[in-house]
C-alpha positions as CSV (number, residue, x, y, z in Angstrom):
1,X,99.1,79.8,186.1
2,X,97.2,78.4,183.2
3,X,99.4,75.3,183.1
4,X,99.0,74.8,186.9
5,X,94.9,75.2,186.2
6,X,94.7,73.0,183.7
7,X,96.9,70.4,185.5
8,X,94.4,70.7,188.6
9,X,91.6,70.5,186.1
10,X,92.6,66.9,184.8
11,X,93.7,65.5,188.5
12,X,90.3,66.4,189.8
13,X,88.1,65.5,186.5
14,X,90.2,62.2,187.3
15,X,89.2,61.8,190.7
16,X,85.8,62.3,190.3
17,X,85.5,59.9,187.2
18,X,87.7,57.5,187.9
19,X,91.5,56.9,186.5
20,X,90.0,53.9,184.7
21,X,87.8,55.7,182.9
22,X,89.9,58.0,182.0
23,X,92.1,56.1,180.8
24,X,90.3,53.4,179.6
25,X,89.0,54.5,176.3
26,X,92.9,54.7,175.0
27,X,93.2,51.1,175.4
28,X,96.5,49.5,176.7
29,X,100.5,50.6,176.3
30,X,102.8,48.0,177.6
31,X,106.1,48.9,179.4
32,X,108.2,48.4,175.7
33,X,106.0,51.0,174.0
34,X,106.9,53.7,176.0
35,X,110.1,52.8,176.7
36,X,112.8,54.8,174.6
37,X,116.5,54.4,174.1
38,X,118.8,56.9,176.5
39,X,120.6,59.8,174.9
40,X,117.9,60.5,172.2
41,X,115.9,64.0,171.7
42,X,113.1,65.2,174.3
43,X,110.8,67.7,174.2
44,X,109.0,69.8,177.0
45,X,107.2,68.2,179.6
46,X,104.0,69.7,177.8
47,X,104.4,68.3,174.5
48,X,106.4,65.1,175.4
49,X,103.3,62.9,175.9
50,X,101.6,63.7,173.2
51,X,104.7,63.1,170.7
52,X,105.1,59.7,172.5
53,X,101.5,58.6,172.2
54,X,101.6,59.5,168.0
55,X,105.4,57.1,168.4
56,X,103.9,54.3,170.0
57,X,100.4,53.8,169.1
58,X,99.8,51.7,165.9
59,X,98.9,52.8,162.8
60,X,95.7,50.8,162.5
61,X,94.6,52.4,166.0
62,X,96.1,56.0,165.7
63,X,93.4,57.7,163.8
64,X,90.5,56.9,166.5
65,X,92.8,57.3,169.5
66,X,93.5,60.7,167.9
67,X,89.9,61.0,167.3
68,X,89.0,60.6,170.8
69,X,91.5,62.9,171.8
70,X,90.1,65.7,169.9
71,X,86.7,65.4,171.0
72,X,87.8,65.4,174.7
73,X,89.8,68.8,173.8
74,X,93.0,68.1,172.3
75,X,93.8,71.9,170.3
76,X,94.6,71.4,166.7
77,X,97.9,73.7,167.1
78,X,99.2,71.3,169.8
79,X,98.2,68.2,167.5
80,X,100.3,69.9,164.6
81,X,103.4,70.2,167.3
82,X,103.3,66.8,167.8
83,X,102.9,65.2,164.0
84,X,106.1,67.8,163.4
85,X,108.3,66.8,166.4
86,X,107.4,63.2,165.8
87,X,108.8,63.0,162.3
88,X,112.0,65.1,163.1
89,X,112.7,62.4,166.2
90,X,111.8,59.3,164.2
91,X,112.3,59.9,160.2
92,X,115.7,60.5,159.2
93,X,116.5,62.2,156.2
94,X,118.9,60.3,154.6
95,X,119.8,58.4,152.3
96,X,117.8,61.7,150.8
97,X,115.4,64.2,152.0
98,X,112.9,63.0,150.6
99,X,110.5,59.1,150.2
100,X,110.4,58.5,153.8
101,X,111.0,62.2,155.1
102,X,107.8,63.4,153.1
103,X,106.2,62.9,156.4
104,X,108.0,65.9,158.0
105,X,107.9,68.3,154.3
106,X,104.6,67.8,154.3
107,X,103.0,69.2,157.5
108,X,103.3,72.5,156.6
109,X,101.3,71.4,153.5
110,X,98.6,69.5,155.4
111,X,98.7,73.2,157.5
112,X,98.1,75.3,154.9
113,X,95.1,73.0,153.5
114,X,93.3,72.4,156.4
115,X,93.7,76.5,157.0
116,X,92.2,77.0,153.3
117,X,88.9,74.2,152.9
118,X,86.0,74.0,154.4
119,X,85.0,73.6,157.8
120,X,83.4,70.4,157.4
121,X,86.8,69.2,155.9
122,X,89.1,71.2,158.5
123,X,90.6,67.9,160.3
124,X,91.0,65.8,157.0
125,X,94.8,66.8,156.1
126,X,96.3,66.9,159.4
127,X,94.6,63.1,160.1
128,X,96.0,61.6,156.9
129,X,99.5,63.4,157.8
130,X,99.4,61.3,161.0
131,X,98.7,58.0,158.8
132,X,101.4,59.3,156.7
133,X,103.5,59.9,159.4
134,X,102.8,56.0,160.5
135,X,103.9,54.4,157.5
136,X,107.2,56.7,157.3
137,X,107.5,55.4,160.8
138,X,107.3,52.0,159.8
139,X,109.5,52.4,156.9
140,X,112.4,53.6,159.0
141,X,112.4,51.2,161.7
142,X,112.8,48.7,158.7
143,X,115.9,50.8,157.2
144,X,117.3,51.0,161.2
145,X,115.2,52.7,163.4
146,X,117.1,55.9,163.5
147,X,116.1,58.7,165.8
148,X,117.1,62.2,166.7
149,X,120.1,61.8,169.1
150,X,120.0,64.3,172.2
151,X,122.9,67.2,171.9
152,X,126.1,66.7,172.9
153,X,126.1,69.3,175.3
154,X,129.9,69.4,176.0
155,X,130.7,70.5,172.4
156,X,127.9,73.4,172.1
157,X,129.2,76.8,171.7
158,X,129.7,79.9,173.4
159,X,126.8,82.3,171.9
160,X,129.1,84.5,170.3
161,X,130.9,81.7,168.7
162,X,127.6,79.9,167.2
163,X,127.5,82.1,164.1
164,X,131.2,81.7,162.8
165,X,130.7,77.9,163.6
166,X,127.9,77.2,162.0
167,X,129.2,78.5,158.9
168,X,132.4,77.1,158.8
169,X,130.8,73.8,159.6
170,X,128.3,74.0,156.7
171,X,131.5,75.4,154.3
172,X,132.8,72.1,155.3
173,X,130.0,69.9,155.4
174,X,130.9,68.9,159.2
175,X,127.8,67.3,160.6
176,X,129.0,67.2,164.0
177,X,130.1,70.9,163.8
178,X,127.0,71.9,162.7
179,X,124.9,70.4,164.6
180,X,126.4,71.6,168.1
181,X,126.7,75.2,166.5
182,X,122.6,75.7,165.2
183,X,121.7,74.4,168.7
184,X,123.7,77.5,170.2
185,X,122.7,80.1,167.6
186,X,118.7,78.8,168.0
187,X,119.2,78.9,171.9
188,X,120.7,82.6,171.8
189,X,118.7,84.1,168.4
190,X,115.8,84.5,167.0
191,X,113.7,83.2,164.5
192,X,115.2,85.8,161.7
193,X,118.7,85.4,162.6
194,X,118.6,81.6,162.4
195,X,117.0,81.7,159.1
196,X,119.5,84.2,157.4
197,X,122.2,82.1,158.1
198,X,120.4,78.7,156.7
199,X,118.8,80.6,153.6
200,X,122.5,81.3,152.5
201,X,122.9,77.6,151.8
202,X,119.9,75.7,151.4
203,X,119.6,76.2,147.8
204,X,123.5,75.4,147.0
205,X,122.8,72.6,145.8
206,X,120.4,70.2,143.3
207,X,120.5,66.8,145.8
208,X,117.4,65.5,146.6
209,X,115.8,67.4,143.8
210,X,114.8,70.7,145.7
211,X,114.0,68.9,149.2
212,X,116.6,70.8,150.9
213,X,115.1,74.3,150.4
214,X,111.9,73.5,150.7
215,X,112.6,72.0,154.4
216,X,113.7,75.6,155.2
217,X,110.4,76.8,153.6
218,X,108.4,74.5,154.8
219,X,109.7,74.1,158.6
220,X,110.0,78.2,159.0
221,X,106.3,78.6,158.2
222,X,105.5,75.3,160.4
223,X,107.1,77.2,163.3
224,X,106.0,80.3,163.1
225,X,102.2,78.4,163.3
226,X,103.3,76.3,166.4
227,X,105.9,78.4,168.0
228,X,109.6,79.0,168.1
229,X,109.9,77.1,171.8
230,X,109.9,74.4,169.3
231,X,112.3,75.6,166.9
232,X,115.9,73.3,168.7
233,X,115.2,69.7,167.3
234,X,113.4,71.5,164.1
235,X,116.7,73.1,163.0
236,X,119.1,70.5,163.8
237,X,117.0,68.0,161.8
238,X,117.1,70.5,158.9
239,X,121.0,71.2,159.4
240,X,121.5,67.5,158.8
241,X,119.1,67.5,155.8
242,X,120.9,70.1,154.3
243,X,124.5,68.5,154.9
244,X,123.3,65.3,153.1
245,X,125.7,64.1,150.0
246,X,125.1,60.1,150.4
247,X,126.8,58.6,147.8
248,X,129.1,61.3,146.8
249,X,132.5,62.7,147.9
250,X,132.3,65.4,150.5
251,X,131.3,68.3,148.3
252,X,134.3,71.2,149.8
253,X,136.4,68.3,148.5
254,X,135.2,67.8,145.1
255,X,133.4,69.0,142.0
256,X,130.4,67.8,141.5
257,X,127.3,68.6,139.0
258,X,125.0,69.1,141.9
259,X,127.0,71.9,143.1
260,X,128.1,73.4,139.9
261,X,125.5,75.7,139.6
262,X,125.9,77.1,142.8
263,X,129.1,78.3,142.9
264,X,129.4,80.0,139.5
265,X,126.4,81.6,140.9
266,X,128.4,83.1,143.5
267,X,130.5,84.0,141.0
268,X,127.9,85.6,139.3
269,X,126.7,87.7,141.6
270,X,129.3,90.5,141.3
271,X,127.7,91.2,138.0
272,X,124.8,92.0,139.3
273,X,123.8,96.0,139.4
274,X,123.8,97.8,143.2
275,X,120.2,98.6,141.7
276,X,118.9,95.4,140.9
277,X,115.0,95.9,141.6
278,X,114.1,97.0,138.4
279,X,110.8,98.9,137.5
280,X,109.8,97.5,134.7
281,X,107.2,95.2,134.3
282,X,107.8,93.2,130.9
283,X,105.6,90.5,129.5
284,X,108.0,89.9,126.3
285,X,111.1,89.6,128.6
286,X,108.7,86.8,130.7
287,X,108.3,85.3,127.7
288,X,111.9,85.8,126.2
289,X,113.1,84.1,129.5
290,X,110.7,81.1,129.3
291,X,111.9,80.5,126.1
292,X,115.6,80.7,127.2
293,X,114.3,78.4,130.2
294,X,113.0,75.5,127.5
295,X,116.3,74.5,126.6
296,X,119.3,76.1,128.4
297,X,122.0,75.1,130.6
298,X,122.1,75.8,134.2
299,X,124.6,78.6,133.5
300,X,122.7,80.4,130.6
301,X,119.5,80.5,132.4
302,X,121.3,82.4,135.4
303,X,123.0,84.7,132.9
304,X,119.5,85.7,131.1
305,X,118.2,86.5,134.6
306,X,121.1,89.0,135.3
307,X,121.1,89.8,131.6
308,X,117.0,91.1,132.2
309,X,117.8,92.6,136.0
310,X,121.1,94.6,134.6
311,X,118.3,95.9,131.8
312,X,115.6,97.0,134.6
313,X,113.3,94.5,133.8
314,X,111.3,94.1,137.3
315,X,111.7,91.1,139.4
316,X,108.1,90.4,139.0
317,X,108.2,89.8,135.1
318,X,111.2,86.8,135.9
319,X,109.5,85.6,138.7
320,X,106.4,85.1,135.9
321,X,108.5,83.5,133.9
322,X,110.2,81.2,136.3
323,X,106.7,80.1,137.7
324,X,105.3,79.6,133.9
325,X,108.8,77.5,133.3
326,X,108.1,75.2,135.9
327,X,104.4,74.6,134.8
328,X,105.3,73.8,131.1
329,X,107.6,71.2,132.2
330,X,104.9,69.3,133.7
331,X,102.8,70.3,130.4
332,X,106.0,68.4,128.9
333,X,106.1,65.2,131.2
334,X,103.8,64.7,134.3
335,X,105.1,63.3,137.5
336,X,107.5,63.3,140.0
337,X,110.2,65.7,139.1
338,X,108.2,68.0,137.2
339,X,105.8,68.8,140.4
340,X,109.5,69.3,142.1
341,X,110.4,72.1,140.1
342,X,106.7,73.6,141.0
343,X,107.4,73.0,145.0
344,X,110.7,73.8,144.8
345,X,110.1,77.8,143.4
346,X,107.9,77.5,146.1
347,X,110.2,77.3,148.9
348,X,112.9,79.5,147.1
349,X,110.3,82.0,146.7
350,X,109.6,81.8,150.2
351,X,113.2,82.4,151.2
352,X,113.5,84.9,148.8
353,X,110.7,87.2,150.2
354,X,111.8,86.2,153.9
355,X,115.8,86.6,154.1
356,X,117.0,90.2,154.6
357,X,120.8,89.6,152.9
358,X,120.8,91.1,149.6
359,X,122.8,89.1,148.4
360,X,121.0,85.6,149.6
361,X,117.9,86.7,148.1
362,X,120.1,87.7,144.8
363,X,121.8,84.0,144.7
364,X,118.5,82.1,145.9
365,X,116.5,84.0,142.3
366,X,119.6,82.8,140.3
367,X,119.5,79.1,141.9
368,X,115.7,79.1,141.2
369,X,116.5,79.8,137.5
370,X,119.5,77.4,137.0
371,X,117.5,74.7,138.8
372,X,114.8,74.9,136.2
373,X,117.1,73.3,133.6
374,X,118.4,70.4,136.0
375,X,114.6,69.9,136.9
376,X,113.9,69.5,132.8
377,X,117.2,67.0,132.3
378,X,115.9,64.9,135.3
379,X,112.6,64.7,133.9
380,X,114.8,63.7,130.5
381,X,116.2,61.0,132.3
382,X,113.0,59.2,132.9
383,X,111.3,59.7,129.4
384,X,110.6,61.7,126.5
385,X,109.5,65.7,126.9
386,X,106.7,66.5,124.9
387,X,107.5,69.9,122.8
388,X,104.5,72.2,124.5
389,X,104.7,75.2,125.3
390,X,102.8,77.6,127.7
391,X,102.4,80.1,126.0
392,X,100.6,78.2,122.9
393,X,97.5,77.9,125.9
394,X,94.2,79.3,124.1
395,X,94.6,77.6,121.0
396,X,91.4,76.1,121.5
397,X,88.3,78.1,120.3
398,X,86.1,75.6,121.9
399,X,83.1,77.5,123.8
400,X,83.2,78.0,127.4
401,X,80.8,76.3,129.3
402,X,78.9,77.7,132.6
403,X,80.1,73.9,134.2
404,X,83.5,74.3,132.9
405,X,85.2,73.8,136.5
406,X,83.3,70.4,137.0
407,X,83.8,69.7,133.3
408,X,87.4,70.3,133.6
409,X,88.4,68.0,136.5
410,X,86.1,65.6,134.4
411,X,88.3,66.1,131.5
412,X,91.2,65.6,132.9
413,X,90.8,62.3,133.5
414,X,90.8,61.4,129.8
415,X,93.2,64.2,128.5
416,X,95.3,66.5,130.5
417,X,95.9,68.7,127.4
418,X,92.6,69.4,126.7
419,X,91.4,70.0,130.8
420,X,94.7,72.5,130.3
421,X,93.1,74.0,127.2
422,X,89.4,74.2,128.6
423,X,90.5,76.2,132.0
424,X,92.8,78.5,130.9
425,X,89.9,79.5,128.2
426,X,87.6,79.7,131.5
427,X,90.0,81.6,133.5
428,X,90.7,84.1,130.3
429,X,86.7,84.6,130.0
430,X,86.8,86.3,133.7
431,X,85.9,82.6,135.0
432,X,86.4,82.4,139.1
433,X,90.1,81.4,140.0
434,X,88.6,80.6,143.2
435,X,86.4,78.2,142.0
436,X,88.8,76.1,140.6
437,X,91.1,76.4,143.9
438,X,88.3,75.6,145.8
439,X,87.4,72.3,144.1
440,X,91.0,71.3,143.6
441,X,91.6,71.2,147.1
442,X,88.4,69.1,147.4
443,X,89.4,66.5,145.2
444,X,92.9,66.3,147.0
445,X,91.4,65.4,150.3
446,X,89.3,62.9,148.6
447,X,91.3,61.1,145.8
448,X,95.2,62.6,147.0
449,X,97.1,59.4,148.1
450,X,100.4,61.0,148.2
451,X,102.1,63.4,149.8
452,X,103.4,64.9,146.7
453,X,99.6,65.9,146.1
454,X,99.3,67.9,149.6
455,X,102.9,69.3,148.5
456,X,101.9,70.7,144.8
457,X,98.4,71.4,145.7
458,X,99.1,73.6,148.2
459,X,102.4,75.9,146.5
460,X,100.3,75.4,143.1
461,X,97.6,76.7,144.7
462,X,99.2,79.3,146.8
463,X,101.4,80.4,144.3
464,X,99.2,81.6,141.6
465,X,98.5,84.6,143.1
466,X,101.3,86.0,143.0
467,X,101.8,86.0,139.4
468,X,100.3,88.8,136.7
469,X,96.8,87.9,135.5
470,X,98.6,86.1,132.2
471,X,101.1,84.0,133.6
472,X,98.2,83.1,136.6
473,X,95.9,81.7,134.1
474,X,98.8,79.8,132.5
475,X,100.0,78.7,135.7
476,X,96.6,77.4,136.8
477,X,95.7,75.9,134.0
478,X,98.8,74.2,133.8
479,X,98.7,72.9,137.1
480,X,95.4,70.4,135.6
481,X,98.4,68.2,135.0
482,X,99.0,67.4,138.3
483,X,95.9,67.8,140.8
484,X,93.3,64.8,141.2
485,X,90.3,64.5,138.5
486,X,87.3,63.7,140.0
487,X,87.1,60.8,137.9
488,X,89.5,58.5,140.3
489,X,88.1,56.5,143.5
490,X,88.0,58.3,147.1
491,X,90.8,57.1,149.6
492,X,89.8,54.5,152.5
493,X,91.3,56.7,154.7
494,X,88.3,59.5,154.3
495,X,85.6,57.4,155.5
496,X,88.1,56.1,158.3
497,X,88.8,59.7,159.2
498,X,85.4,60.5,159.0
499,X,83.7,57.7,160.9
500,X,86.8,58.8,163.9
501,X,85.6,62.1,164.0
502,X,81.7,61.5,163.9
C-alpha cells in the first residue's frame, strides 16, 4: 500500500505541476545514456532508477542532481542502496580488489562516518563516495567497461544443493560454479547462513593485501543498513572478489606464498585446546606477542597465538596485541600497506565476532596474526622500517597542554613522531578519547582525498574501543600517523558539496 501511495502521490504532484517541471530541473538524458547492454544485472523496479541515474549522469553534474534530489525527498538509506549497487554493477574487482574497487569497500566506511559526525556534516561522506564512485566509473570504462552480468539462470541450483556447491566451487576456485551456487544459497538462506559459508574463506589468502576480507566485512554491515532484498548482486560480486588470483596459477593447483599461511593454519588448528577462550587477561603476554609480531614469520606468529590460547591467556590480551602490531607498523613506515594491516584486523575482527563456526572464528584470529608479518615484508618491499616500537610511547616528559588535541593535529604536520608522543601523553593524563575522535573525523571530511582515509578513519576509529585502556591509547596515538593534520588544504569537493546542498 505504501508503494502504491507514494506512486499516486508523484503521478498527481505531476499532473498538477506539470511533467516539465518536474522533470526539468534534472536536465536532459539522451536515448544512449539510459540505454544498457542485454543480459547484465537489474535491480528491483524500486531501486532500478535510481541506480541508473548515479550510472549515467556525469560526474561534473552528479553532485547537484543528487543535491536536488535530496531536497525534494530522496531518503539517505535509499541513496546508500544505490552508490552500493552501482559500484557492484559497474566496478569490477579485478585485476585486484582494490584501486578502482575502493568505490564499493568504501561505502560502508562513508556509512559509518556520516552515522558518527555532526549533523551539519551528515551528507559530506556519502556525497564524496558518489564522486568517488564517478571516477572508479570512469576508470573502468577505460580498462573495458565491465559490468555485472545477469545470472545464468539455467545453471542455478536446487536449494539443497547450493551449500555443497558453493564450497566445492570456492575449493576449486570455479568462478562459474560459484557464482550460480551463492545466488541459490542467498535466494533460499539467510543473512547468517550466507555469511558462515564465505567467512570460511575470505581470509585464506594474502592477494590484494586484505581486500578480500574486508569486502565480507564491509558488504555484511552495508546490508544489514540497507536491507537483505539487496543482498543477490552484493554476494556474487564478493564471490568473484574472493576467487581473484590474476597473474597466478589457479591456487587448488599450485603452491603459492599467498596461500601458504592459510593452509598450515588449517593444519594448525587441531592444536588448538576444546577450551580455547581463555580467562586470563595478560598485558605481558600482549606485549610478549607484539614483540614476537615485530619480526616473525607468518608461521611463528600463528604458533605464539596458539602457544598463549593453549596457556589460557584470554582472547582479549592477543586481540591487544594484534591491534598494537598493526599500529607500530605504520609507526615504522607510513602509507599504503601499513593502513592495510589496520583495515584489514578490522574486517577479520568483524568476521570473527559475527561467524558462529568455531573453528572459522579459530582460523580467521590465526590468519589475522600470520597476516601481520606479510603486512610488515610488503611494507619492506617499498622502503626501509624504522625500528619503533609501541610500547616505547610516553618517552616524552614534555607537559601536557589543555590544547593538546588541536596542538596535536597541528603537530603532525611537521612530525608524526612527536604528534604520536604528545597524544598518547594526553590520552594517559585522563585526556578525552572522544575529543580526538571527534576532530579526526572532522579533518577527514575536510582534507581526506582518498578513500583509504574514509577506510582507516573509520576501523581506526571504531576499533579503539575495543582494546584495554593501554593498548587504546597506544592504538590512538598511533593512528596520528595516518589521519589528516589540519595543517593540509580543504578538498574542492566540500565547498561543491556544500554549495549542492545549501
Amino acid at each position: 500500500m505504501s508503494r502504491y501511495q507514494r506512486r499516486q502521490f508523484l503521478f498527481s504532484t505531476a499532473g498538477s505541476l506539470g511533467l516539465s517541471q518536474v522533470l526539468g530541473g534534472l536536465g536532459p538524458l539522451s536515448a544512449a545514456e539510459v540505454k544498457f547492454e542485454a543480459g547484465i544485472a537489474r535491480f528491483s523496479n524500486e531501486i532500478e532508477p535510481l541506480v541508473e541515474f548515479l550510472e549515467t549522469t556525469p560526474r561534473d553534474r552528479v553532485i547537484e542532481e543528487t543535491a536536488r534530489r535530496v531536497q525534494a525527498g530522496l531518503s539517505y538509506r535509499h541513496l546508500l542502496t544505490a552508490l552500493l549497487l552501482a559500484g557492484v554493477r559497474n566496478v569490477q574487482p579485478r585485476p585486484s580488489v582494490g584501486f578502482k574497487f575502493h568505490a564499493v569497500l568504501v561505502v560502508n566506511s562513508a556509512h559509518l562516518a556520516s552515522i558518527s559526525c555532526a549533523d551539519e556534516d551528515r551528507w559530506l561522506p556519502i556525497f564524496w563516495a558518489i564522486d568517488n564512485f564517478k571516477s572508479s566509473q570512469q576508470r573502468d570504462i577505460a580498462e573495458g567497461n565491465w559490468t555485472l552480468a545477469a545470472v545464468n539462470e539455467a545453471k542455478v541450483p536446487p536449494a539443497h544443493l547450493a551449500s555443497k556447491q558453493l564450497r566445492a566451487s570456492l575449493d576449486k576456485w570455479d568462478v562459474e560454479g560459484a557464482d550460480v551456487a551463492i545466488t541459490s544459497l542467498v535466494r533460499n538462506s539467510g543473512s547468517q547462513r550466507v555469511f558462515d559459508e564465505l567467512a570460511h574463506y575470505a581470509g585464506r589468502d594474502f592477494r590484494s593485501i586484505g581486500h578480500k576480507v574486508i569486502y565480507l566485512s564491509n558488504a555484511f554491515r552495508t546490508l544489514q543498513t540497507i536491507g537483505w532484498e539487496y543482498a543477490e548482486p552484493v554476494m556474487r560480486s564478493l564471490v568473484y572478489a574472493m576467487l581473484n588470483h590474476h597473474g597466478s596459477p589457479n591456487p587448488s593447483e599450485s603452491d603459492q606464498e599467498a596461500d601458504r599461511p592459510g593452509r598450515y593454519n588449517r593444519e594448525l588448528l587441531e592444536k588448538l585446546p576444546n577450551h580455547w577462550h581463555g580467562k586470563r587477561l595478560d598485558d605481558n603476554a600482549s606485549v610478549d606477542l607484539v614483540s614476537t609480531l615485530y619480526d616473525c614469520t607468518p608461521q611463528e606468529a600463528s604458533q605464539k597465538v596458539v602457544a598463549l590460547i593453549s596457556d589460557g591467556i584470554s582472547l582479549q590480551s592477543i586481540w591487544n596485541a594484534i591491534y598494537a602490531s598493526a599500529g607500530e607498523l605504520m609507526m615504522r613506515q607510513r602509507g599504503i600497506v601499513a593502513l592495510h594491516s589496520v583495515t584489514t584486523t578490522n574486517a577479520i575482527r568483524h568476521a570473527f565476532q559475527n561467524a558462529t563456526h568455531a573453528k572459522t572464528r579459530q582460523y580467521l584470529l590465526l590468519q589475522n596474526a600470520s597476516f601481520l608479518p606479510m603486512f610488515r615484508e610488503a611494507a619492506r618491499g617499498r622502503g626501509a622500517l624504522a625500528d619503533r616500537r609501541i610500547t616505547s610511547l610516553g618517552t616524552s616528559e614534555a607537559p601536557v597542554s589543555p590544547t593538546a588535541v588541536e596542538d596535536t593535529f597541528v603537530l603532525m604536520g611537521k612530525d608524526r613522531l612527536a604528534a604520536a608522543e604528545q597524544l598518547y601523553g594526553y590520552l594517559e593524563n585522563e585526556g578525552d578519547p572522544q575529543a580526538v575522535v571527534d576532530h579526526a573525523r572532522r579533518l577527514v571530511f575536510l582534507k581526506g582525498n582518498d578513500s583509504h582515509d574514509y577506510k582507516f578513519s573509520s576501523a581506526a576509529l571504531e576499533d579503539y574501543r575495543g582494546l584495554s585502556p593501554v593498548w587504546r591509547n597506544r592504538f590512538l596515538a598511533s593512528s596520528v600517523f595516518q589521519l589528516r593534520s589540519s595543517t593540509e588544504s580543504t578538498r574542492p569537493i566540500v565547498e561543491r558539496i556544500n554549495n549542492a546542498l545549501s
